[in-house]
C-alpha positions in Angstrom: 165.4 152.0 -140.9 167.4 149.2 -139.3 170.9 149.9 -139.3 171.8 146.5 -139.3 170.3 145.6 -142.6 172.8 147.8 -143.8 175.7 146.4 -142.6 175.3 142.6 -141.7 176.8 141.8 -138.0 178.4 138.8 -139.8 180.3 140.6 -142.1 181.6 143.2 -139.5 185.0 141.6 -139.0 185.7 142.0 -142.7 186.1 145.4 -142.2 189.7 147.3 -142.2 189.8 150.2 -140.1 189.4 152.6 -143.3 185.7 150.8 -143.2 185.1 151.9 -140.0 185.9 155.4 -140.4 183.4 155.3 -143.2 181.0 153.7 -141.5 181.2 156.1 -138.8 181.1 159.0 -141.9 178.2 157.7 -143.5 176.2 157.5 -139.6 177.3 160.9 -139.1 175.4 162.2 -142.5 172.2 159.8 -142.2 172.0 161.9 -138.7 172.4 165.1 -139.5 169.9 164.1 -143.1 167.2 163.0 -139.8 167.8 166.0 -137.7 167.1 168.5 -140.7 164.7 166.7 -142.3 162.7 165.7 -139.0 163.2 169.1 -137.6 164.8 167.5 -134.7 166.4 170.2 -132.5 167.6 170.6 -128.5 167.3 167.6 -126.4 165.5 165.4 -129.0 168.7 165.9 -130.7 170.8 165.4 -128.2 168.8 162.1 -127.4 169.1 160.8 -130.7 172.7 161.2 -130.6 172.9 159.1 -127.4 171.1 156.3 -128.9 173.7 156.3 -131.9 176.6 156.0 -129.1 175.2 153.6 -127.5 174.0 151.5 -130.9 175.9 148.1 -130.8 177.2 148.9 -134.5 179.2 151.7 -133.3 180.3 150.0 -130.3 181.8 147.2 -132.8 183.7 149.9 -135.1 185.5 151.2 -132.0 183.1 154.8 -132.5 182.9 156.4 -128.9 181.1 159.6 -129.9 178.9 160.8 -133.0 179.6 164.5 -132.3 179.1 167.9 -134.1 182.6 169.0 -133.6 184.4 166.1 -135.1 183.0 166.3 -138.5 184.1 163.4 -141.2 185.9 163.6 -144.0 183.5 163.8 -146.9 184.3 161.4 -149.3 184.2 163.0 -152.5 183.9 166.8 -151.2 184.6 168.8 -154.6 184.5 166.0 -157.3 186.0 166.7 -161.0 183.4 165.2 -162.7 179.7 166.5 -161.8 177.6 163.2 -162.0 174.5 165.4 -161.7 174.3 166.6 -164.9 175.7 164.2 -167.3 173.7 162.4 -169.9 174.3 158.7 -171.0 176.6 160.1 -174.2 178.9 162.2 -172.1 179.1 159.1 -169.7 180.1 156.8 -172.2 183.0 159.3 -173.1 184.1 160.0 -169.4 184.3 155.8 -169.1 186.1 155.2 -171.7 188.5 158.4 -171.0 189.4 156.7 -167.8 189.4 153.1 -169.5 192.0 154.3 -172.1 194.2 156.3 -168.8 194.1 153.0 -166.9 192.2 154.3 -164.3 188.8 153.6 -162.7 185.9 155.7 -163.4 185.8 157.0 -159.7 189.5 157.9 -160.1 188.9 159.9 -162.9 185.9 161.7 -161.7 188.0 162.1 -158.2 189.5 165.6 -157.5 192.9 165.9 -157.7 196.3 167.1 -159.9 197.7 163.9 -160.5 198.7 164.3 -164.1 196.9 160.7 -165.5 193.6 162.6 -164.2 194.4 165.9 -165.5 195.2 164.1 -169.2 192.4 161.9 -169.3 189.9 164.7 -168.7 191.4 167.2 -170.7 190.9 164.9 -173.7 187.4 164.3 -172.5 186.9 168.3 -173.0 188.5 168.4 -176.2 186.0 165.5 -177.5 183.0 167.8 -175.8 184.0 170.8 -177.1 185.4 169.2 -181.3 183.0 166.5 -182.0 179.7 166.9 -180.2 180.1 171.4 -180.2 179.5 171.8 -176.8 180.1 175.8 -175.2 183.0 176.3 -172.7 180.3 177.0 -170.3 178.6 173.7 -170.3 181.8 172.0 -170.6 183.1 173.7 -167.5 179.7 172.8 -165.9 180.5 169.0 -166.4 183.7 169.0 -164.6 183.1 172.1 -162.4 185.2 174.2 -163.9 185.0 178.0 -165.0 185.2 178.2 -168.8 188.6 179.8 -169.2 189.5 176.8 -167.7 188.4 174.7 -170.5 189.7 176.9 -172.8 193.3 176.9 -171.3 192.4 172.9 -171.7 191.9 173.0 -175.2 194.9 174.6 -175.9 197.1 172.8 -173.5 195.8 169.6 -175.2 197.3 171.3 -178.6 200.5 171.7 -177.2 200.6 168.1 -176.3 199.7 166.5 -179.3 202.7 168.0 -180.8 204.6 167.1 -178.1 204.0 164.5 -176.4 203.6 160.9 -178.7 202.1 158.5 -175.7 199.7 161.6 -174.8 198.1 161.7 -178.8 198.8 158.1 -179.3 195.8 157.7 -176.5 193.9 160.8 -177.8 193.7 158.8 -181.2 192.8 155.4 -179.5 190.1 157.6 -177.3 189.0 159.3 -181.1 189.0 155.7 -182.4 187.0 154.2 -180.0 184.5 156.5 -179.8 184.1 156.7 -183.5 183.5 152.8 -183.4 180.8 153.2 -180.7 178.8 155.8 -182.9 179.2 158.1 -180.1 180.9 160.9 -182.1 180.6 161.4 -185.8 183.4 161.9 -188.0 184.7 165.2 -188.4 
């Protein structure tokens, strides 16, 4: 595989220095994906590595050292949203979830307490679990969480709705939507 294919040499000045570091992430993954998948231990190992420092591409991003110790960030460690097992249905629902929120897809399926993300995919649960009768379990599967989490969702989402008028006014645009799509029937 030719590294440069991947990332053009004319389009390297283009890149901010967030770029770099994952450029230098995504290097550090395809090498350890080689070295367990090749079986590649010791000093053929070590070799490989020494190739990547020397690699022009690295030299460019500022990259002294590909090492073991200084392991990247991951980008997306523990996401919200498992994209594994989600059908075309449940994706249309988690799109438009974050569509409604004002927030891009990634952003909603991004971990993190930021109450936008925690509204639009409690709502996304509660339209799993009322109109298309999915278990707790499964839900919880979806967004990698442990069913009594769901459930505490559910009811948290009732509290809301009496509550809170900009929270149910999306939860009806959401219900609307989706209802308009043929995604969910009507209850």
């Amino acid at each position: 595989m030719n590294v440069e294919k991947l990332f053009p040499k004319s389009s390297q000045s283009s890149y901010s220095s967030s770029d770099s570091i994952l450029v230098r992430d995504i290097i550090y993954e395809l090498y350890e994906i080689i070295c367990k998948d090749l079986s590649i231990t010791g000093g053929k190992k070590g070799a490989l590595k020494n190739k990547l420092k020397g690699h022009t591409l690295i030299k460019n991003y500022g990259m002294k050292s590909v090492t073991a110790a200084k392991k990247p960030r991951k980008i997306m460690s523990n996401p919200s949203v498992n994209l594994n097992l989600i059908n075309d249905e449940e994706l249309v629902i988690l799109r438009l979830c974050a569509e409604i929120h004002q927030m891009s897809f990634a952003d909603f399926c991004a971990p993190g307490r930021k109450q936008e993300r925690v509204d639009a995919r409690r709502q996304a649960m509660v339209v799993l679990k009322d109109n298309l009768n999915y278990t707790y379990t499964r839900i919880g599967m979806l967004f990698n969480r442990d069913h009594s989490s769901v459930i505490y969702s559910k009811d948290k989402h009732l509290e809301l709705l009496d509550g809170d008028p900009s929270y149910k006014k999306r939860f009806n645009r959401l219900v609307k939507e989706l209802l308009e799509q043929g995604v969910i029937a009507e209850a």
